[in-house]
TORLODO-826720 format. One record per residue: x, y, z of N, C-alpha, C in turn; residue in one letter. Coordinates in steps of 0.1 Angstrom, whole numbers, m for minus. Layout:
   n_x   n_y   n_z  ca_x  ca_y  ca_z   c_x   c_y   c_z residuo
     X     Y     Z     X     Y     Z     X     Y     Z       a
...
END
This chain:
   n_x   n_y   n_z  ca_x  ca_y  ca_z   c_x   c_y   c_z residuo
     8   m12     0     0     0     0     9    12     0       x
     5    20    m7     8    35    m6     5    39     5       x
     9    46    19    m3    52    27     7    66    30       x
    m2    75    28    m3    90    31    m8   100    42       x
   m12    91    49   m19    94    60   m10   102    69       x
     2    95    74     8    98    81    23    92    85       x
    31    99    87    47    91    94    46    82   101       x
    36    80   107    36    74   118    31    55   109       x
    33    59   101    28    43    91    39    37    88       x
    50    43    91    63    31    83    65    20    95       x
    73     8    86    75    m1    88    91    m1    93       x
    91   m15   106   112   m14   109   119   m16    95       x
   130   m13    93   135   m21    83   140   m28    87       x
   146   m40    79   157   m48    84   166   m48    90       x
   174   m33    88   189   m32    99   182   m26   113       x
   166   m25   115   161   m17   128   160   m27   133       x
   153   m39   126   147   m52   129   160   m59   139       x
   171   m56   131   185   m69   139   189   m61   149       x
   189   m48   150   190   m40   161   182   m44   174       x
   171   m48   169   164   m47   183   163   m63   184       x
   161   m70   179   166   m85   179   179   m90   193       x
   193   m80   181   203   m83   191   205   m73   206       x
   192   m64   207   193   m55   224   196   m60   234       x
   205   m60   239   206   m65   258   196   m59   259       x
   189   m66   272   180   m57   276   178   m62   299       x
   175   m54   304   170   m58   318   160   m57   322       x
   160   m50   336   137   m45   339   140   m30   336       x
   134   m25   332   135   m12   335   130    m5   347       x
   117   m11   353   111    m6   362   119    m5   371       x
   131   m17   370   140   m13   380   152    m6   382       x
   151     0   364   165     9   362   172     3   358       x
   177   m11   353   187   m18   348   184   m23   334       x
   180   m18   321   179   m21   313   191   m12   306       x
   202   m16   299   209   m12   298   209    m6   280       x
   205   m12   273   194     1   263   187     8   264       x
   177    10   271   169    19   277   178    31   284       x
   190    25   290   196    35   297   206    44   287       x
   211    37   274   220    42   266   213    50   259       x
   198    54   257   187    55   245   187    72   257       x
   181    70   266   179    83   275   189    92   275       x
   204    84   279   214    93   280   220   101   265       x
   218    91   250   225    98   242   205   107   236       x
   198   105   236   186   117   239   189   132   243       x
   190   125   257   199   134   266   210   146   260       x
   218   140   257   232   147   251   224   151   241       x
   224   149   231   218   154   220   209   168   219       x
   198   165   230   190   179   229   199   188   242       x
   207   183   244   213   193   255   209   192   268       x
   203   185   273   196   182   287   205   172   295       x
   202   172   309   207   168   320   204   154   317       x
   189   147   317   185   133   317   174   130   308       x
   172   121   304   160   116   298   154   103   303       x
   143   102   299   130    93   301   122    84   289       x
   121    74   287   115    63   276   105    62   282       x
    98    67   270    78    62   270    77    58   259       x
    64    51   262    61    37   250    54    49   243       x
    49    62   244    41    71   231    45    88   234       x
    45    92   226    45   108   231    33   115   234       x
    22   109   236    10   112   242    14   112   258       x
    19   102   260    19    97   278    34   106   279       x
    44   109   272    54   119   274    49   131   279       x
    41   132   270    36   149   274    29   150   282       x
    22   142   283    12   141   295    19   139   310       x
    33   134   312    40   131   318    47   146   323       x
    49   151   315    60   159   313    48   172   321       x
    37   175   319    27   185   321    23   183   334       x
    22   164   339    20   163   356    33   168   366       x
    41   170   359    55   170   370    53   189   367       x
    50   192   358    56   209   356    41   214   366       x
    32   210   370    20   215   374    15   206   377       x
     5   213   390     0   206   400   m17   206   395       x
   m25   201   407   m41   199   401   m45   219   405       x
   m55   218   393   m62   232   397   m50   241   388       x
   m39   240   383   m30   247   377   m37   246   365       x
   m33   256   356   m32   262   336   m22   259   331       x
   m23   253   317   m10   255   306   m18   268   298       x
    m9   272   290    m9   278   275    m8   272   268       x
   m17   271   258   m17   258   248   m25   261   235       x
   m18   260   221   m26   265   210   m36   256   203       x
   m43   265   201   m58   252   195   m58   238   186       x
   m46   247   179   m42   232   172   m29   223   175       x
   m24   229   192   m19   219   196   m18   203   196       x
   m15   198   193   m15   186   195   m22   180   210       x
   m14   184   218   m16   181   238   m30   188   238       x
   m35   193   229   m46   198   235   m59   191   224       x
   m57   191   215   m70   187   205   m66   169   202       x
   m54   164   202   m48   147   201   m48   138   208       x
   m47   146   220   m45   133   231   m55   131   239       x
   m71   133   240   m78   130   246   m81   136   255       x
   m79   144   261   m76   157   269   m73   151   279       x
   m58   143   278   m52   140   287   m51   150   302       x
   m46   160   302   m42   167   310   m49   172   318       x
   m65   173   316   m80   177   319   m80   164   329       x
   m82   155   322   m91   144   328   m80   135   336       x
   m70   134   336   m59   126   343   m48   136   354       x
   m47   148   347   m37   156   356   m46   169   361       x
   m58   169   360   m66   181   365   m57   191   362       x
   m55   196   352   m48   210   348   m55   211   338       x
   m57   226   338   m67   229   330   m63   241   319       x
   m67   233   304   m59   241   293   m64   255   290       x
   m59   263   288   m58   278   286   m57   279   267       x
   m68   274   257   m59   276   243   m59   288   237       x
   m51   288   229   m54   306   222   m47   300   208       x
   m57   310   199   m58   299   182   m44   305   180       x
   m37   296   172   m26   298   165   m22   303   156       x
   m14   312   154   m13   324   136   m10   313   131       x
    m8   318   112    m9   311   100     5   304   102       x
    15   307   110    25   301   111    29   291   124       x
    18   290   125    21   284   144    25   287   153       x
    26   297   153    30   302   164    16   311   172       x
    16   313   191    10   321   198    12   336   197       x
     5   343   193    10   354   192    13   356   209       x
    17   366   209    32   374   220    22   377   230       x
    20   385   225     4   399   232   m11   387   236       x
   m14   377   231   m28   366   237   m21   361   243       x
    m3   355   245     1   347   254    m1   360   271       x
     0   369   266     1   380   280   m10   380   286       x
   m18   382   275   m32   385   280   m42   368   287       x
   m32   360   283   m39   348   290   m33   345   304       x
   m21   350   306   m21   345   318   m28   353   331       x
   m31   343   341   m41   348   354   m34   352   364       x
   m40   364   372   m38   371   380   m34   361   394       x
   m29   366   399   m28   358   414   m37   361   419       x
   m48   352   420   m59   351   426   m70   342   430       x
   m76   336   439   m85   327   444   m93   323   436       x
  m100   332   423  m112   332   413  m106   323   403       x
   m92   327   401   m87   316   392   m74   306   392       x
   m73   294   382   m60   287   381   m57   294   380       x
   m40   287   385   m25   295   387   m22   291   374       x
   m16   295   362   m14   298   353     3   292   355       x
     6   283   349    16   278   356    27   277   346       x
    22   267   333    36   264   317    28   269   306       x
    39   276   298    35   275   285    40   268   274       x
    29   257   267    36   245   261    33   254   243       x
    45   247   235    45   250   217    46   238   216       x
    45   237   200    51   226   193    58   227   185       x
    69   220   178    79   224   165    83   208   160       x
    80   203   149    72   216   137    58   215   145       x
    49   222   140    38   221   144    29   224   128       x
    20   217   122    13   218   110    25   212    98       x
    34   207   103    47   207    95    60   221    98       x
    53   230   100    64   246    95    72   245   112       x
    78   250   108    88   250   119    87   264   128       x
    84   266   138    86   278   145    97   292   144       x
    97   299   142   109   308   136   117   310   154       x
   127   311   150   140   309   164   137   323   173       x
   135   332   166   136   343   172   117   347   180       x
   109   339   172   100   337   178    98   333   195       x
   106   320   192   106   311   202   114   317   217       x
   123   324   213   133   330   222   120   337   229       x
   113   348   220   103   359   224    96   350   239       x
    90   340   229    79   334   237    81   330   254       x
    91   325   254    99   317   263   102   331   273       x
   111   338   271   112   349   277   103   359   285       x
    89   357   275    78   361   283    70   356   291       x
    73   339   290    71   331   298    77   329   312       x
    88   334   313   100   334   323    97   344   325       x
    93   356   327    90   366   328    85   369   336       x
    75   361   337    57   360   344    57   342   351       x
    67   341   355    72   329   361    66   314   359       x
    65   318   348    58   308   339    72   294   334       x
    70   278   337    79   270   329    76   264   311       x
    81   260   305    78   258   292    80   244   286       x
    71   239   284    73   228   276    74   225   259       x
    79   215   255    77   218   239    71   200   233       x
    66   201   226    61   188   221    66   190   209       x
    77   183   210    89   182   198    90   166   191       x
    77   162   188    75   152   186    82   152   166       x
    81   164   162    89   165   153   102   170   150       x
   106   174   166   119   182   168   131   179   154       x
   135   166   151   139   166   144   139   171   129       x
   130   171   127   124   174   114   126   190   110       x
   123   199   126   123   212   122   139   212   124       x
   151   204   131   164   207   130   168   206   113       x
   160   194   109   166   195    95   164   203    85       x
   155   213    81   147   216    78   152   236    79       x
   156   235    93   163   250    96   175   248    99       x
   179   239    95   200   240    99   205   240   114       x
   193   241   122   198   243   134   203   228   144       x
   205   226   154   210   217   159   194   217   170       x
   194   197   169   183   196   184   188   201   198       x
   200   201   200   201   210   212   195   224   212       x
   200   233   198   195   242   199   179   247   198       x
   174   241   195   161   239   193   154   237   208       x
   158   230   212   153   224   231   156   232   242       x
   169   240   236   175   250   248   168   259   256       x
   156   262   250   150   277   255   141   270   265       x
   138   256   263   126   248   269   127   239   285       x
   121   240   290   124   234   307   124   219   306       x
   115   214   295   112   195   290   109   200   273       x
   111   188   270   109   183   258   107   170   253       x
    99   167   248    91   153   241    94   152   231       x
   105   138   228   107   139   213   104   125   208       x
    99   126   194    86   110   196   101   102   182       x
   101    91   181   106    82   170    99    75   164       x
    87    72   165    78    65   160    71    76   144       x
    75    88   143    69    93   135    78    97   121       x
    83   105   120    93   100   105   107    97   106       x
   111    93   119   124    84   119   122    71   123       x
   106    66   120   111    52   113   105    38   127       x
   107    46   139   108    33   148    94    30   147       x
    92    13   156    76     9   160    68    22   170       x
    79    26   183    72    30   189    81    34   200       x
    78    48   204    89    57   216    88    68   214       x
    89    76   228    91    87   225   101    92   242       x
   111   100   236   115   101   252   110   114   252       x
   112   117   270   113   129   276   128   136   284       x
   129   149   282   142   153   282   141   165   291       x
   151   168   300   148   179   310   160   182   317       x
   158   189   330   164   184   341   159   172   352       x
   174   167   361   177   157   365   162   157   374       x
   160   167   379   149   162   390   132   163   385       x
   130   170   374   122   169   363   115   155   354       x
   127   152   352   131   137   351   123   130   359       x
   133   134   371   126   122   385   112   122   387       x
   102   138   385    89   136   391    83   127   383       x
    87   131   364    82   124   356    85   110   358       x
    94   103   362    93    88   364    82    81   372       x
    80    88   382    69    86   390    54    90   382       x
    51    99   374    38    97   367    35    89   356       x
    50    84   350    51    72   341    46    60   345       x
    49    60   360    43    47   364    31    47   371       x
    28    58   374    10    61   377    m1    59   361       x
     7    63   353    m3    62   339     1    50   330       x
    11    41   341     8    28   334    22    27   320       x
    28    40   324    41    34   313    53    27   314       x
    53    23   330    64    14   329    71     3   324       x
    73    m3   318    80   m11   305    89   m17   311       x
    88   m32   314    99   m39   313   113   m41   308       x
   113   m52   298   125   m51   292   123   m49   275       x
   124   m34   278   115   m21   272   129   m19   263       x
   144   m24   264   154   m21   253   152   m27   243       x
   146   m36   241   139   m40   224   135   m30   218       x
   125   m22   223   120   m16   216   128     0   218       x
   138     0   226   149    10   224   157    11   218       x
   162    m2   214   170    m3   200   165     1   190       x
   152     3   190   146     9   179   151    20   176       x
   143    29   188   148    41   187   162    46   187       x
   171    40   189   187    46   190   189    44   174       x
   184    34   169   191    28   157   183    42   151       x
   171    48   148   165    60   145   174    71   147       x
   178    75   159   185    82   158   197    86   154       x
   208    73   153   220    76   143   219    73   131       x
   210    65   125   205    68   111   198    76   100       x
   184    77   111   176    88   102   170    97   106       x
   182   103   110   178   121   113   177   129    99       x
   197   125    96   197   134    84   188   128    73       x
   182   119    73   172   116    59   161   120    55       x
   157   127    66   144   135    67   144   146    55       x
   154   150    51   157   164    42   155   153    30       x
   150   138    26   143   134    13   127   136    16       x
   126   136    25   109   135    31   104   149    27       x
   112   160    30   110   173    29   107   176    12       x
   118   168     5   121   173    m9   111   170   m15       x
   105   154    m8    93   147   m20    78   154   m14       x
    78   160    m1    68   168     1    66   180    m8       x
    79   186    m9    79   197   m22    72   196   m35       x
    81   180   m41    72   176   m47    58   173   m53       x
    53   166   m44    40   161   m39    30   177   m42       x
    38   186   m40    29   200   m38    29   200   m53       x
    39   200   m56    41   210   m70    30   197   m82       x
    31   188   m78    20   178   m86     7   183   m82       x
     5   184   m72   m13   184   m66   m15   197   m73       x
    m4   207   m74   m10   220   m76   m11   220   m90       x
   m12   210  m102   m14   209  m115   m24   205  m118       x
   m33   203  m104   m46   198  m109   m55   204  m103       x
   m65   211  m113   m74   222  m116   m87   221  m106       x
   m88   210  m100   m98   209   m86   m96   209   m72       x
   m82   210   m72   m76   206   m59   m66   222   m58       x
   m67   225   m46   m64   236   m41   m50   235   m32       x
   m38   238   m36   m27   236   m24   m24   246   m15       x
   m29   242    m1   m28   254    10   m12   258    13       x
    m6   245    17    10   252    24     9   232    21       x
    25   237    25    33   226    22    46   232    27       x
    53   223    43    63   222    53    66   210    54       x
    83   210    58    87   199    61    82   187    49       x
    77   178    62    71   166    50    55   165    53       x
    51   175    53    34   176    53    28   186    46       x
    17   183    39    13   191    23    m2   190    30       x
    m9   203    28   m21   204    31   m30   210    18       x
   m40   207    12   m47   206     1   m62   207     5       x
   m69   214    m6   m85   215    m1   m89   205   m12       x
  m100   198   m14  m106   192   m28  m124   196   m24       x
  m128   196   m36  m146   197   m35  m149   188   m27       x
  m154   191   m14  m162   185    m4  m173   173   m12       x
  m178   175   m22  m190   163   m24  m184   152   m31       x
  m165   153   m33  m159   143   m41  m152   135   m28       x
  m150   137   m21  m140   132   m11  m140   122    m6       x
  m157   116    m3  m155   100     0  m153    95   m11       x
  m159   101   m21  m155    88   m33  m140    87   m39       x
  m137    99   m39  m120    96   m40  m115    90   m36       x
  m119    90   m23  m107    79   m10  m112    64   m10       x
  m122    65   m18  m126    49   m16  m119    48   m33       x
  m119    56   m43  m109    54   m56   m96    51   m53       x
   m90    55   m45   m78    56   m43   m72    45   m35       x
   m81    41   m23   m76    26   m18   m80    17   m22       x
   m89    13   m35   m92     5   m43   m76    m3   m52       x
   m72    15   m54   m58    15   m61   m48    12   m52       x
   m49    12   m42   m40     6   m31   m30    18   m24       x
   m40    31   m25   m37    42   m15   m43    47    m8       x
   m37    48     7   m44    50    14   m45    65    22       x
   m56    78    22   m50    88    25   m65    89    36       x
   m65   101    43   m77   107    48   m80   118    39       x
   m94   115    36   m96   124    21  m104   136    30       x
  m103   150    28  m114   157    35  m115   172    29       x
  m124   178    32  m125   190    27  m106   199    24       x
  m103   200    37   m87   203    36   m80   193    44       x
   m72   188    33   m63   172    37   m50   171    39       x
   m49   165    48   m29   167    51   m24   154    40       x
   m12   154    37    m7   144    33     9   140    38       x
    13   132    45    28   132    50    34   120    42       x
    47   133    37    60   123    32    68   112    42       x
    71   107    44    85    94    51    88    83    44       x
    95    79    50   110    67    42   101    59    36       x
    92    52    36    84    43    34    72    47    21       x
    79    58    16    71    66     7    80    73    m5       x
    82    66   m19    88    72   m28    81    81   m41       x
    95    88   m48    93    94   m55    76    89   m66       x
    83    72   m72    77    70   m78    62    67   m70       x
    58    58   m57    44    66   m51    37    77   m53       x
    46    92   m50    40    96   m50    35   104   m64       x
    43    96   m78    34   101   m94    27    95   m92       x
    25    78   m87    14    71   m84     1    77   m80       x
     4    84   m71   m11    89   m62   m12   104   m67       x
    m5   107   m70    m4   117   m75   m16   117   m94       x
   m12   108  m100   m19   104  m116   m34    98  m112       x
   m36    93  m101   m49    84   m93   m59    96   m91       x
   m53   110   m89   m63   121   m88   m69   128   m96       x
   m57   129  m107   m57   131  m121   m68   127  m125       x
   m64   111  m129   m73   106  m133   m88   104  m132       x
   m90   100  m120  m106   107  m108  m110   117  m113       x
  m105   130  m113  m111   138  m119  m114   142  m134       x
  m106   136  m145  m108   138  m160  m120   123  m160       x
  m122   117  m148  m138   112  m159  m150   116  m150       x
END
């Protein structure tokens, strides 16, 4: 199958496959898994943080990461099309009693400056303490602009505010802006960075901080049920992700480029933006189920909808994408 849906669709390859095959591995619950421990520390190094933490999703990262930064009855800042706030079930509502604060996101993703000020609450009995302000990068695919982020953070620090980031694509915006994942994580108090999405692995996502940040979060890992045995199987994964396919992401990006400059040749279909490796497109609303049932017939599989994302990853080629690309074509010339 073609599938377009999302990063989160590829398969191990073979050299990920013998990777995790040949893992030592221990309990982790007990701390002695000694993949699991090599996976956190080179994490760790990498985004520039003190320690890191393996979760089996970046849903339970963040969610992890949001219990230790804030207490019950506390606020995040959080944009509408956050992820942590519209993806995960409203985790943080219903499991960590913190209660989200969203404010819609500009055309670039980012919070503006001035709604992040004006959202935070007064010290007062009438309302939550107003506690983190969480981003995401990339976030819609686009990457957050640097000097943005500095802004944000600062005004967060400011107003004694801590910050989280759901950098579940962190990689993606390092490759993408030249920058380094340290530099990207630096401005942030935690960070969630997921492998399961276009670098390839089954499934992981760690969390990255300081040492004692770390520690609260270990303890809500194991209240929400993420503790993991001998969890370096599936840490091999992720390491093997990380020294492999970071830099590969910059083909994911190229054939997303791609992918645009095709869709945008055809006279029914509308191309909104197109970042990183995600292309967003409008089609005539009364064609859409029947397309998508055209199209997996053909053996591709996308979410068809008024305005449609489509994501590039390794598991997805040039020639795929004339494939599904000619499937639309065609659909619409009869």
């Amino acid at each position: 199958m073609i599938d377009l849906r999302s990063d989160t669709v590829t398969r191990p390859s073979q050299a990920m496959l013998a990777s995790m095959a040949a893992a030592e591995v221990g309990d982790d619950v007990w701390g002695d898994d000694p993949t699991v421990l090599r996976l956190q520390a080179a994490v760790a190094e990498r985004a520039g943080k003190e320690a890191g933490l393996f979760f089996p999703s970046g849903t339970q990262s963040n969610l992890a990461a949001l219990m230790a930064h804030c207490g019950r009855g506390d606020e995040y800042i959080v944009g509408q099309s956050a992820h942590t706030y519209r993806n995960e079930g409203g985790g943080a509502a219903v499991l960590g009693s913190i209660q989200p604060q969203p404010i819609t996101n500009a055309t670039d993703g980012s919070l503006p400056l001035d709604e992040i000020a004006a959202a935070i609450k007064p010290i007062d009995d009438h309302f939550a303490r107003t506690r983190l302000l969480a981003l995401e990068n990339t976030i819609g695919g686009k990457v957050l602009p640097a000097g943005y982020v500095a802004e944000a953070v600062a005004l967060a620090n400011s107003r004694g505010l801590v910050t989280h980031l759901d950098g579940a694509r962190v990689c993606n915006a390092a490759v993408a802006s030249g920058q380094s994942i340290a530099a990207l994580c630096a401005p942030f108090d935690s960070v969630s960075i997921c492998f399961s999405k276009g670098l390839g692995a089954p499934v992981g996502s760690v969390l990255v901080g300081s040492a004692d940040l770390i520690e609260s979060a270990r303890r809500w890992r194991k209240m929400l049920g993420g503790g993991m045995r001998q969890s370096g199987v599936l840490a091999a994964a992720c390491l093997y992700a990380l020294e492999h396919n970071v830099d590969r992401l910059a083909e994911d990006h190229e054939n997303a480029e791609y992918l645009a400059r095709g869709l945008a040749d055809i006279d029914e279909v509308e191309v909104q933006s197109h970042a990183t490796n995600m292309v967003f497109a409008r089609f005539p609303q009364e064609h859409c189920a029947a397309l998508e049932a055209s199209l997996k017939e053909q053996g591709i599989l996308t979410q068809m909808l008024y305005a449609s994302r489509f994501v590039t990853h390794m598991d997805l080629t040039r020639e795929d994408i004339d494939t599904f690309v000619s499937a639309v074509k065609s659909y619409f010339a009869e």
